[in-house]
KEROTI-429907 format. One record per atom (N, C-alpha, C): z, y, x; atom name. Coordinates in nm, 4 decimals, padded with zeros to 6 digits, m for minus. Atoms other than C-alpha are relative to their C-alpha. Layout:
% KEROTI-429907
+----------+----------+----------+------+
!        w !        v !        u ! atom !
+----------+----------+----------+------+
!        Z !        Y !        X !   CA !
...
+----------+----------+----------+------+
END
This chain:
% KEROTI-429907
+----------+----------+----------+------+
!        w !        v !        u ! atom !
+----------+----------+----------+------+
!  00.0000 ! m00.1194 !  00.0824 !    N !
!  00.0000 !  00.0000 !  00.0000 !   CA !
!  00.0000 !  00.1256 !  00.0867 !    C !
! m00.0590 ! m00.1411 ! m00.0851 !    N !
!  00.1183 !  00.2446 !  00.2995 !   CA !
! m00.1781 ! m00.0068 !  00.0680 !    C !
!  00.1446 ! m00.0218 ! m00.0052 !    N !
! m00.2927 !  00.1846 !  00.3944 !   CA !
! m00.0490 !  00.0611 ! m00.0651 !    C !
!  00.1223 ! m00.0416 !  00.0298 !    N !
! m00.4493 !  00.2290 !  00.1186 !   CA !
!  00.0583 !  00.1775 ! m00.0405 !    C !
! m00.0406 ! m00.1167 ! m00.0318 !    N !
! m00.2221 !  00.5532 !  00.0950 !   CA !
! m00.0473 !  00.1392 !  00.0873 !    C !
!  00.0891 ! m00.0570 ! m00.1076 !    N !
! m00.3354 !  00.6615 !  00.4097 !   CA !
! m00.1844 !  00.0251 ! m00.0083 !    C !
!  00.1258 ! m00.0535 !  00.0565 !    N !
! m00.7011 !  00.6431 !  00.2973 !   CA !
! m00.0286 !  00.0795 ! m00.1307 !    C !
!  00.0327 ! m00.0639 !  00.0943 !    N !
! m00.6374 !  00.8276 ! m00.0008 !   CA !
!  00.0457 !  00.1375 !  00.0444 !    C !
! m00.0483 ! m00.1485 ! m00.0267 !    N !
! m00.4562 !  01.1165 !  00.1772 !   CA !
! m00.1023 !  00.0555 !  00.0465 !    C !
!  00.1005 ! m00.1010 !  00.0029 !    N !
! m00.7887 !  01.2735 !  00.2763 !   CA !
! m00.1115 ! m00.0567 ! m00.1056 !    C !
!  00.1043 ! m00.0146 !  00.1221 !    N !
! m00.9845 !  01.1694 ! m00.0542 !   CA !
! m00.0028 !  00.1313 ! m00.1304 !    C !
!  00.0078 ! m00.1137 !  00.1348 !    N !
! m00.8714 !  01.4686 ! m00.2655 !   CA !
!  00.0698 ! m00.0371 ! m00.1297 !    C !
! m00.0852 !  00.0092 !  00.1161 !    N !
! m00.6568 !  01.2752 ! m00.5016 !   CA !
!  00.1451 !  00.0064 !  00.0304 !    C !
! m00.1517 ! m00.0338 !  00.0160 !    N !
! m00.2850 !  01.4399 ! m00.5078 !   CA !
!  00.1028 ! m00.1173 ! m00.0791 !    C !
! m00.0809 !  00.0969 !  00.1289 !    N !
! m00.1682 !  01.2256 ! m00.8182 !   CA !
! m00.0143 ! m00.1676 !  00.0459 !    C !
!  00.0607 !  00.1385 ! m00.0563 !    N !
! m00.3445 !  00.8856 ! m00.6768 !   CA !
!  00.1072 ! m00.0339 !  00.0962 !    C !
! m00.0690 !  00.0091 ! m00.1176 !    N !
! m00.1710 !  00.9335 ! m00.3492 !   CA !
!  00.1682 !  00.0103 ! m00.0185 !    C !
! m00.1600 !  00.0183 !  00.0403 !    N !
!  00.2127 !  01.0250 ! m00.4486 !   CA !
!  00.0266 ! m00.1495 ! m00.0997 !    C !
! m00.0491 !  00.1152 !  00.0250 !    N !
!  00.1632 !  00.7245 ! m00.7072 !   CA !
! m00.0305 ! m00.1215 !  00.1032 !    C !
!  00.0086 !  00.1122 ! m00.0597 !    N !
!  00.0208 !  00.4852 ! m00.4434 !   CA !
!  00.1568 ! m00.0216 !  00.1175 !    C !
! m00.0705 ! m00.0170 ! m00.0132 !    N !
!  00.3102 !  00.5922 ! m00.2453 !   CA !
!  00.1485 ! m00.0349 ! m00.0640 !    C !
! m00.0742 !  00.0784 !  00.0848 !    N !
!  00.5629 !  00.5153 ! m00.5056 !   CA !
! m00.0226 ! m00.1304 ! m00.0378 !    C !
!  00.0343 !  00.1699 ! m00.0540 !    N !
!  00.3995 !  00.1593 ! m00.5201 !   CA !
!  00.0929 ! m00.0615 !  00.0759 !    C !
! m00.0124 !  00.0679 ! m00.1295 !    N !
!  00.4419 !  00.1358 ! m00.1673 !   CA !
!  00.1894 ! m00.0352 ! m00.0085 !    C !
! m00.1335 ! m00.0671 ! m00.0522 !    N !
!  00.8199 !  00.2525 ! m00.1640 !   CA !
!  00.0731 ! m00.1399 ! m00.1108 !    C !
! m00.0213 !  00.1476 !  00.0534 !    N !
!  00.8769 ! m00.0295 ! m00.4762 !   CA !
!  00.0165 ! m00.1373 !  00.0507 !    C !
!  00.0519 !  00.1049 ! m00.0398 !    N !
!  00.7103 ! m00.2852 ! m00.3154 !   CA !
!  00.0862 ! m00.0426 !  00.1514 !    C !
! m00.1064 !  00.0172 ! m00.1055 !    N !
!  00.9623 ! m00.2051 !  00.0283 !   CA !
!  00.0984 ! m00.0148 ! m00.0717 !    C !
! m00.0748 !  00.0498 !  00.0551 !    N !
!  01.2169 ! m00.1945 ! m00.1875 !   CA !
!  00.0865 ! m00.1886 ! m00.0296 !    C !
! m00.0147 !  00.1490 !  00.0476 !    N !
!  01.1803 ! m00.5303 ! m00.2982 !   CA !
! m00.0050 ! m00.0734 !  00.0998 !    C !
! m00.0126 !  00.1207 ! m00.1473 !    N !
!  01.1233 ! m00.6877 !  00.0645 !   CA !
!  00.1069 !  00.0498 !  00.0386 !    C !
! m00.1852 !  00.0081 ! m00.0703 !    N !
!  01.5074 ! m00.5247 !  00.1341 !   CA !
! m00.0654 !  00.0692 !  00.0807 !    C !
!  00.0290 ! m00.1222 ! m00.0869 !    N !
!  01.3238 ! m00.2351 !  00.3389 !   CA !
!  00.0145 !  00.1062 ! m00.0372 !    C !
! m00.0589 ! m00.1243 !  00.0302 !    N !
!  01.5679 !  00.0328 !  00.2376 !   CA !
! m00.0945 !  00.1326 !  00.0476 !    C !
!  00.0757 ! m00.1279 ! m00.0672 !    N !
!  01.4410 !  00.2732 !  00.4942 !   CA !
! m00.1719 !  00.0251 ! m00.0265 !    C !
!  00.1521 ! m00.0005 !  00.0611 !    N !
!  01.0856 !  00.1913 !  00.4184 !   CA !
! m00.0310 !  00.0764 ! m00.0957 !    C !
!  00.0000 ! m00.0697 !  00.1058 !    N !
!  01.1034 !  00.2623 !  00.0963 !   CA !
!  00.0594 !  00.1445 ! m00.0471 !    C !
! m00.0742 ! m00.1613 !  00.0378 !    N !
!  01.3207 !  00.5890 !  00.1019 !   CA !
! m00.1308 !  00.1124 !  00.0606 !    C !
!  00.1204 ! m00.1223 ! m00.0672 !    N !
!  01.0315 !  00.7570 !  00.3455 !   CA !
! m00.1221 ! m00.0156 ! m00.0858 !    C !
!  00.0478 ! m00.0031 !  00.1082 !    N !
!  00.8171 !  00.6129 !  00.1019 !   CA !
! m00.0136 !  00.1051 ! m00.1527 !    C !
! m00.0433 ! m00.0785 !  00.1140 !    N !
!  00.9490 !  00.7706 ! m00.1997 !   CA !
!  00.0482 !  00.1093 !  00.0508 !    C !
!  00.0002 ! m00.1013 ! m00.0652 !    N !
!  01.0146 !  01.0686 !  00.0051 !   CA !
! m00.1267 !  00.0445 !  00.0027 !    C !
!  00.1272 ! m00.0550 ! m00.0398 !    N !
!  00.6403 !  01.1381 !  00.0617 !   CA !
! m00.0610 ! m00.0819 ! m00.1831 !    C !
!  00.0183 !  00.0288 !  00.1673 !    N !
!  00.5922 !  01.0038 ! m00.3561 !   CA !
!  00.0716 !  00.1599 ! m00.0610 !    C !
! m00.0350 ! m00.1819 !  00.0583 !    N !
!  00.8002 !  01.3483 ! m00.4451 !   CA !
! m00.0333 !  00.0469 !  00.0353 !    C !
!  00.0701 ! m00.1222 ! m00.0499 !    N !
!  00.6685 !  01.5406 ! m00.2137 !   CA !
! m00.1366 !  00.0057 ! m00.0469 !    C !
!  00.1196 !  00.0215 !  00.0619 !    N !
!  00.3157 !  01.4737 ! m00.4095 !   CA !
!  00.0270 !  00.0617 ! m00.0895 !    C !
! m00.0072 !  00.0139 !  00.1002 !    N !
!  00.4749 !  01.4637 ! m00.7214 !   CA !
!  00.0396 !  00.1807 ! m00.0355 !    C !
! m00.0089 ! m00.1519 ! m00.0120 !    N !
!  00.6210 !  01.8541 ! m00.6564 !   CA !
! m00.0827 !  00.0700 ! m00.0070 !    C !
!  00.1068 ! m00.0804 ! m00.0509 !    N !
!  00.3130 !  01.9899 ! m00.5080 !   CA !
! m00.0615 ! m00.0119 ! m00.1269 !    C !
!  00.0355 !  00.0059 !  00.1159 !    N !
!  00.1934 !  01.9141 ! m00.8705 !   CA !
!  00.0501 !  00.0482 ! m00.0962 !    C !
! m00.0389 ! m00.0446 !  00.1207 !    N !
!  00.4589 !  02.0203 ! m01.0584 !   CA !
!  00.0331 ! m00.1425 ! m00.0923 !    C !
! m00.0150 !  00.0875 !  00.0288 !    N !
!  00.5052 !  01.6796 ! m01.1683 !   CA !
!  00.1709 ! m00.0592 ! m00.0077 !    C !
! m00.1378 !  00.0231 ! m00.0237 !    N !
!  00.8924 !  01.6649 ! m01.2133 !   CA !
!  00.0380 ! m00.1424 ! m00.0897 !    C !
! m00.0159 !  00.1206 !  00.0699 !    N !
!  00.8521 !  01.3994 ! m01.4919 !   CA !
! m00.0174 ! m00.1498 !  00.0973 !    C !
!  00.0342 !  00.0826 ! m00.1106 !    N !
!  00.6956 !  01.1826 ! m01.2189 !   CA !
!  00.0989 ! m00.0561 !  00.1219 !    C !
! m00.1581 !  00.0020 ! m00.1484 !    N !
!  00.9905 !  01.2617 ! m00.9518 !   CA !
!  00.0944 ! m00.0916 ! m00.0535 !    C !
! m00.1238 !  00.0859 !  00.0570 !    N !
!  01.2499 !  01.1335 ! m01.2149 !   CA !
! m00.0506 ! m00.1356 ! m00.0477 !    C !
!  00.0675 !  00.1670 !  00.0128 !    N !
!  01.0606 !  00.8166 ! m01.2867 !   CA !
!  00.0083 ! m00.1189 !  00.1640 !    C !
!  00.0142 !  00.0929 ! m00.1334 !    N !
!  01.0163 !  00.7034 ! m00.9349 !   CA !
!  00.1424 !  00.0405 !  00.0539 !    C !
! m00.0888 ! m00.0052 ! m00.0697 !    N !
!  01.3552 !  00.8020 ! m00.8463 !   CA !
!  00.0909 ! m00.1075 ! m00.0913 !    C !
! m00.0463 !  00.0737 !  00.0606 !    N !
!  01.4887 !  00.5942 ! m01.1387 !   CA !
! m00.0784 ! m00.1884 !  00.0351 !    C !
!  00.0194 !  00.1695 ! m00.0320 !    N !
!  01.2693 !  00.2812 ! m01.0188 !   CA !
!  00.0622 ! m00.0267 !  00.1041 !    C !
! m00.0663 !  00.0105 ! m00.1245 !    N !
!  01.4024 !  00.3028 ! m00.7159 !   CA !
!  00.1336 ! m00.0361 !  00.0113 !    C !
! m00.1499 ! m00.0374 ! m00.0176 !    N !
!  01.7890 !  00.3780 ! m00.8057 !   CA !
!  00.0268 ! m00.1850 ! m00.0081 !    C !
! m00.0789 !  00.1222 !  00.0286 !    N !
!  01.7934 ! m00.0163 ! m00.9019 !   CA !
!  00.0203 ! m00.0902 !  00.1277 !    C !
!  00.0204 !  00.0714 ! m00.1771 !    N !
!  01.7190 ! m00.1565 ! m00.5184 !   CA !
!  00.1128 !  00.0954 !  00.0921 !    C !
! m00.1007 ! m00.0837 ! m00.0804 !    N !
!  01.9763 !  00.1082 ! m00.4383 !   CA !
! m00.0690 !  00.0359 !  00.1083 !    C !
!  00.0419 ! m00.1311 ! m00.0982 !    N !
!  01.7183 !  00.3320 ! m00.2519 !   CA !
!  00.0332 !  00.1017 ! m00.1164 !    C !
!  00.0272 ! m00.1434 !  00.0313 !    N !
!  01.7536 !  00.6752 ! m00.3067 !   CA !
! m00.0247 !  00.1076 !  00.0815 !    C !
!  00.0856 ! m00.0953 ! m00.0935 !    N !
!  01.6286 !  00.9960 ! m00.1820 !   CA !
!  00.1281 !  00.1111 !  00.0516 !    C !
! m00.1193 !  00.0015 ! m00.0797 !    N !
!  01.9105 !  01.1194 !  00.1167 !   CA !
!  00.0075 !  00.1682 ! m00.0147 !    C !
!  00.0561 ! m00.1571 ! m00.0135 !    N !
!  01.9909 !  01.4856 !  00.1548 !   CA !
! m00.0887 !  00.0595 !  00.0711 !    C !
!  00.1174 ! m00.0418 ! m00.1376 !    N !
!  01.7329 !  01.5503 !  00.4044 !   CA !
! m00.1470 !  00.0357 ! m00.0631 !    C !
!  00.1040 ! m00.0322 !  00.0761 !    N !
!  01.4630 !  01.5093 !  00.0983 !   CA !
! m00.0465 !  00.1568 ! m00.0339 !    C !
!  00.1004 ! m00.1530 !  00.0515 !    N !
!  01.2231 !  01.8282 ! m00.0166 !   CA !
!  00.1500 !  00.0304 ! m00.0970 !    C !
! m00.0834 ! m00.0952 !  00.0786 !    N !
!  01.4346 !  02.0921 ! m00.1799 !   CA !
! m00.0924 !  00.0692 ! m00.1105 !    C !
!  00.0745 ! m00.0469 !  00.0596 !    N !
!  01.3125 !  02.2175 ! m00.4981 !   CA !
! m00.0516 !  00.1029 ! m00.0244 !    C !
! m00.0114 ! m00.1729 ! m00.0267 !    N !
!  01.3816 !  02.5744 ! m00.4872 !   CA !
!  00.0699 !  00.0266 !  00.1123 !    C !
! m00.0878 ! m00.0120 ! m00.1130 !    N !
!  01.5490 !  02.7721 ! m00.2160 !   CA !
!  00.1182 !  00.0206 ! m00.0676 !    C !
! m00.2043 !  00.0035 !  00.0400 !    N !
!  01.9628 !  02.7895 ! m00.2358 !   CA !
! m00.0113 !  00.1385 ! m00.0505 !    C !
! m00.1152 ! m00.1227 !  00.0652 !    N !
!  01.9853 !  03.1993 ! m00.2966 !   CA !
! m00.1908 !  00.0903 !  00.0224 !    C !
!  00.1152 ! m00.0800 !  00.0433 !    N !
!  01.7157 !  03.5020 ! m00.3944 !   CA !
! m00.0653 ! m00.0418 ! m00.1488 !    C !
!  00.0489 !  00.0062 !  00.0773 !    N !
!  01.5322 !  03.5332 ! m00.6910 !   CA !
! m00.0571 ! m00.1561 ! m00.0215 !    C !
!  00.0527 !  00.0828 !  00.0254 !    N !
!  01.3299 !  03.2291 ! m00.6455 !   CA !
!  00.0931 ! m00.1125 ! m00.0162 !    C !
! m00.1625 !  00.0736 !  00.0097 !    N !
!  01.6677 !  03.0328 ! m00.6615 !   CA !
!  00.0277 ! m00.0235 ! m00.1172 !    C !
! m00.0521 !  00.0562 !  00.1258 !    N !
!  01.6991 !  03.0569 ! m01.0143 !   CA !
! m00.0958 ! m00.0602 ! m00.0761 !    C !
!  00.0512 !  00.1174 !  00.0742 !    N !
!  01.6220 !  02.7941 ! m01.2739 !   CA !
! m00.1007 !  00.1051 ! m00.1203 !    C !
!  00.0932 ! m00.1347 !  00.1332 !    N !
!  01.3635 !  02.9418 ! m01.5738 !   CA !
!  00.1063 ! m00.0156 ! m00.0821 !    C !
! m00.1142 ! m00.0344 !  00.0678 !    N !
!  01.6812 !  02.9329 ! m01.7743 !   CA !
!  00.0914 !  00.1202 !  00.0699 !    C !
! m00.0822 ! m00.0759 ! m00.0753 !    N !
!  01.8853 !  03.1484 ! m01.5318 !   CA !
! m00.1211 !  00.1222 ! m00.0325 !    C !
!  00.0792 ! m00.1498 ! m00.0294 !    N !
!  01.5644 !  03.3937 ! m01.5173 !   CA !
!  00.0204 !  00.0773 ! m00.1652 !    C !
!  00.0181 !  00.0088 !  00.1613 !    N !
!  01.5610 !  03.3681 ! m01.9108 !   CA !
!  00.1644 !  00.1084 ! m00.0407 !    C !
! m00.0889 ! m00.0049 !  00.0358 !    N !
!  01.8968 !  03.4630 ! m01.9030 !   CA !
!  00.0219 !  00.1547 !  00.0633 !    C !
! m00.0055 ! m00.1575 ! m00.0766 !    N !
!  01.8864 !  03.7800 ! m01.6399 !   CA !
! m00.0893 !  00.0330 ! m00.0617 !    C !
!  00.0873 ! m00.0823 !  00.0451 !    N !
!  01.6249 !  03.8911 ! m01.8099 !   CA !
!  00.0438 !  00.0652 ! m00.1601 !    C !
! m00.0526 ! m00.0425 !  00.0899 !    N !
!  01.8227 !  03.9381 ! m02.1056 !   CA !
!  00.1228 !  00.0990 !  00.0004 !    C !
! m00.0975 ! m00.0803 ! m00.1046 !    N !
!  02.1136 !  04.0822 ! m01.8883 !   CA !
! m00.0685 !  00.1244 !  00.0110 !    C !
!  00.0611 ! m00.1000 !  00.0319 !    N !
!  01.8662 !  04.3225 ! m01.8481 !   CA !
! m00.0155 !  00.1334 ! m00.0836 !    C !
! m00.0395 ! m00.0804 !  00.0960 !    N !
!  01.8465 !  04.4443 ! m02.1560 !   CA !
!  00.1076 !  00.0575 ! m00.0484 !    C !
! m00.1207 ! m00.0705 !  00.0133 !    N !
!  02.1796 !  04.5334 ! m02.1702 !   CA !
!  00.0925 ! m00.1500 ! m00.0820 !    C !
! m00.0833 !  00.1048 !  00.1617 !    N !
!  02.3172 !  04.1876 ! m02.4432 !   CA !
!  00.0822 ! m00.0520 !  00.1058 !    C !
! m00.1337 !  00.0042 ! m00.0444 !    N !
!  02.6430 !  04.0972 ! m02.3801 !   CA !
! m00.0386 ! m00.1994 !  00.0250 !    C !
! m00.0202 !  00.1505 ! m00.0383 !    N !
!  02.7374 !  03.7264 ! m02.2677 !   CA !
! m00.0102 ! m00.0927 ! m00.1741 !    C !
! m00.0569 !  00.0814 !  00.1229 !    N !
!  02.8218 !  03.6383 ! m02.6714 !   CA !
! m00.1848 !  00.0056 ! m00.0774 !    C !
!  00.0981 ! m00.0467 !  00.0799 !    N !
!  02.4716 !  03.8065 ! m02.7885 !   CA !
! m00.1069 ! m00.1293 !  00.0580 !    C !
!  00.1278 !  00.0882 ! m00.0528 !    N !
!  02.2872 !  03.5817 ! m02.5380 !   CA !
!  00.0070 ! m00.1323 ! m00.0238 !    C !
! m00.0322 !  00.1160 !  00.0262 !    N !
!  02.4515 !  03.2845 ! m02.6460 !   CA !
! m00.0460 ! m00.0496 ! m00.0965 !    C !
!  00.0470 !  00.0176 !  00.1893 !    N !
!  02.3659 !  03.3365 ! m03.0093 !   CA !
! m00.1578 ! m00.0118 ! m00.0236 !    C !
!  00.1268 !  00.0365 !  00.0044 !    N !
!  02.0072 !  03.3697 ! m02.9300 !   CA !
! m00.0750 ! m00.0742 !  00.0900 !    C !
!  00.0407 !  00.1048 ! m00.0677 !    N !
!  01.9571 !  03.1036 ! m02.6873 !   CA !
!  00.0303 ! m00.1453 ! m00.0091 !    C !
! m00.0243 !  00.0474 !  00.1252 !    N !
!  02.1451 !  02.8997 ! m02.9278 !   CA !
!  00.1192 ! m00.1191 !  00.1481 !    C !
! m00.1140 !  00.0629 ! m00.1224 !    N !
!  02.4146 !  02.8041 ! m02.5870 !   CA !
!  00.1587 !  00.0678 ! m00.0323 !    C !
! m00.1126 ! m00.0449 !  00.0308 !    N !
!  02.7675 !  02.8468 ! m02.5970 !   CA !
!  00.0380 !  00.1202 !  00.0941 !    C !
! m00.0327 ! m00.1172 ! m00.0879 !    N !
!  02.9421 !  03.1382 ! m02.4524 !   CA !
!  00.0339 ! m00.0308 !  00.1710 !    C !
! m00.0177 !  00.0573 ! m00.0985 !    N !
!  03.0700 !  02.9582 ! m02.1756 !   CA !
! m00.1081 ! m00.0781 !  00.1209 !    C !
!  00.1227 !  00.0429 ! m00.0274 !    N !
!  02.7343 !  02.8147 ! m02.0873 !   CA !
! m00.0845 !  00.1279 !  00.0821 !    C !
!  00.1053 ! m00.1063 ! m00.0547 !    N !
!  02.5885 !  03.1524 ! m02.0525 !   CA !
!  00.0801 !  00.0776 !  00.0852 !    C !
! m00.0658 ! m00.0451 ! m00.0764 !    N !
!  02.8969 !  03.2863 ! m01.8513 !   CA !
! m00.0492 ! m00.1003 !  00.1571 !    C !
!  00.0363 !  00.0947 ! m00.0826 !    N !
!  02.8359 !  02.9921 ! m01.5893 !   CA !
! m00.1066 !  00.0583 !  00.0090 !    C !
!  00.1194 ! m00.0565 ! m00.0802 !    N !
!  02.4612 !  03.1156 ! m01.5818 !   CA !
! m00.0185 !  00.1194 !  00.0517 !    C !
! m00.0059 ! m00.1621 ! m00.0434 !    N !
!  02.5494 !  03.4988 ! m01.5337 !   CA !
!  00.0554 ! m00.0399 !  00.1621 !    C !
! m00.0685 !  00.0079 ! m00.1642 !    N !
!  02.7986 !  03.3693 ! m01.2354 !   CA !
! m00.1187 ! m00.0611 !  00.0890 !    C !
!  00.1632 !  00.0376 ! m00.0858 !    N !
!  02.4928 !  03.1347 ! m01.1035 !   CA !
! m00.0507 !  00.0834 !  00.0964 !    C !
!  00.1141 ! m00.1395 ! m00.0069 !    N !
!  02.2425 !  03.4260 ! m01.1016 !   CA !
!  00.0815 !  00.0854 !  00.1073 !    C !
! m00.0599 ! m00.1498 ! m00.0892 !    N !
!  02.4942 !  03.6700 ! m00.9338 !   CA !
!  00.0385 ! m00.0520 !  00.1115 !    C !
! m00.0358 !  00.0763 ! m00.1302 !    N !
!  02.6069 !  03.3783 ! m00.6683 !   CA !
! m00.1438 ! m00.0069 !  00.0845 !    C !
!  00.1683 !  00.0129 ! m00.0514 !    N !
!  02.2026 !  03.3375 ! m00.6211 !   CA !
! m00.0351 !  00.1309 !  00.0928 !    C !
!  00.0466 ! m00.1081 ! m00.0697 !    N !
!  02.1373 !  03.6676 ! m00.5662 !   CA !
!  00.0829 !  00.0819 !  00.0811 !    C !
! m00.0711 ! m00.0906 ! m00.0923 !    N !
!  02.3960 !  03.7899 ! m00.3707 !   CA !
!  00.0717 !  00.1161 ! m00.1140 !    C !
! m00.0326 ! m00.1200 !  00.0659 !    N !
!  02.5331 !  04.0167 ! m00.6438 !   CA !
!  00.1395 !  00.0209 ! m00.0844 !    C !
! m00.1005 ! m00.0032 !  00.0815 !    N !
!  02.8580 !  04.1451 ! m00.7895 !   CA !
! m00.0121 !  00.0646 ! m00.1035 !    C !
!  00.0110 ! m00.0753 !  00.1219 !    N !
!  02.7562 !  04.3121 ! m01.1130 !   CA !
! m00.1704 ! m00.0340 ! m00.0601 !    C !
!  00.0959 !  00.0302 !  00.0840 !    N !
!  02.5308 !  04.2595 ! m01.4075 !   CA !
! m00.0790 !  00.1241 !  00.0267 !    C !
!  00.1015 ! m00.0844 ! m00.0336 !    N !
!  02.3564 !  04.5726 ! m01.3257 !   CA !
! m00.0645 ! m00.0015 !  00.1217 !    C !
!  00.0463 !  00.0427 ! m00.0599 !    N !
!  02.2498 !  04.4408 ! m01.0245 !   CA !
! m00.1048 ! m00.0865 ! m00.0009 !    C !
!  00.1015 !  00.0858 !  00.0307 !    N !
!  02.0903 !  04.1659 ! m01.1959 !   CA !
! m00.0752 !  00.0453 ! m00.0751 !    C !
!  00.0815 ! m00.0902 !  00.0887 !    N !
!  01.9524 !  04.4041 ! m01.4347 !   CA !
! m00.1253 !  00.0880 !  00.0792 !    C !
!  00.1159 ! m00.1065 ! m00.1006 !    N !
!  01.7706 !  04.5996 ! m01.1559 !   CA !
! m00.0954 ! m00.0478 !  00.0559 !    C !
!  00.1010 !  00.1506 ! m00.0607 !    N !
!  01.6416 !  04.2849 ! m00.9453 !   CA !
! m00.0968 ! m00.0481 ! m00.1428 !    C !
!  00.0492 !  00.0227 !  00.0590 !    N !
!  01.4989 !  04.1733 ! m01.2871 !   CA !
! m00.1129 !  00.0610 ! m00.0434 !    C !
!  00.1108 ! m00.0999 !  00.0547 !    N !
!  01.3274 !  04.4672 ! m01.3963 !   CA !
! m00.0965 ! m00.0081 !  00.1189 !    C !
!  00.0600 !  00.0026 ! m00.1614 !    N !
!  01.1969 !  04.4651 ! m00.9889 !   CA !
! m00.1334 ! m00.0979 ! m00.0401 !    C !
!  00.0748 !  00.1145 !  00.0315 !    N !
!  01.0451 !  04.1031 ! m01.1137 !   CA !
! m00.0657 ! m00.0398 ! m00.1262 !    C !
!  00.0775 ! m00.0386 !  00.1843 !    N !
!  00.8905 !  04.2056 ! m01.4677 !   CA !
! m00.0863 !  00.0704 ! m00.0112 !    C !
!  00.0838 ! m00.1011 ! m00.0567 !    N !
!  00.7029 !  04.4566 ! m01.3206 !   CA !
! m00.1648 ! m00.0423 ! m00.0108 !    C !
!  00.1197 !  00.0803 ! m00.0381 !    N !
!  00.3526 !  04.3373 ! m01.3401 !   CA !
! m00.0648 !  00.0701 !  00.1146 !    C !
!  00.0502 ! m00.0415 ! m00.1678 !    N !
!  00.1755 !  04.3499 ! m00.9586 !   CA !
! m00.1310 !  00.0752 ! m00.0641 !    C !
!  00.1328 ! m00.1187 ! m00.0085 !    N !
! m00.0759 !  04.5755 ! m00.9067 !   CA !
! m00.0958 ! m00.0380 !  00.1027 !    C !
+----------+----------+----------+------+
END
């Protein structure tokens, strides 16, 4: 499988190649080649990302979890730890409402989350970005709403 892998990584198929990859990483699995299979399924997400394919990630990480591979901390990171690009589209969803001025209870009611839910994502956001105040996140937001020119 880790062949025909290798001949598909310069054919132009992304999706082909992360699943032949996940194959491969199965198929070590099952011969008791832990490590095999983790660099395997290591280079199966890193496909499956570059796509946007997150449904894909949690599939092959769930075939895997039963051979007791899994993917070590050392694996692809999805986002970076802190800055804007740090937060989840819920967190942005959520500063962007911060924005507007709505209180922690207002955003709860129309995102249909509990108050506590959306306190946890305000702290998030403000741990992300480096920031001690909602008008901070209010400013950075507007910064990122902006449409480019």
């Amino acid at each position: 499988m880790l062949a025909v892998a290798d001949e598909l990584s310069g054919a132009g198929t992304p999706l082909g190649l992360a699943q032949t990859y996940e194959e491969a990483a199965v198929l070590l699995a099952q011969a008791g080649d832990a490590t095999g299979a983790r660099g395997a399924l290591t280079d199966a997400v890193r496909g499956y990302l570059d796509l946007g394919a997150a449904w894909d990630v949690r599939r092959a990480d769930a075939r895997l979890r039963g051979y007791g591979v899994r993917r070590g901390p050392r694996t692809i990171r999805r986002r970076p730890t802190s800055g804007w690009e740090a937060l989840t589209p819920t967190e942005v969803r959520v500063a962007a409402l911060v924005a507007q001025g709505r209180s922690n209870p207002d955003i709860a009611a129309e995102m249909l989350l509990s108050r506590r839910t959306v306190q946890t994502h305000v702290s998030n956001i403000l741990a992300k970005l480096g920031y001690g105040s909602r008008i901070d996140v209010a400013r950075e937001s507007a910064r990122h709403q902006r449409p480019a020119s």
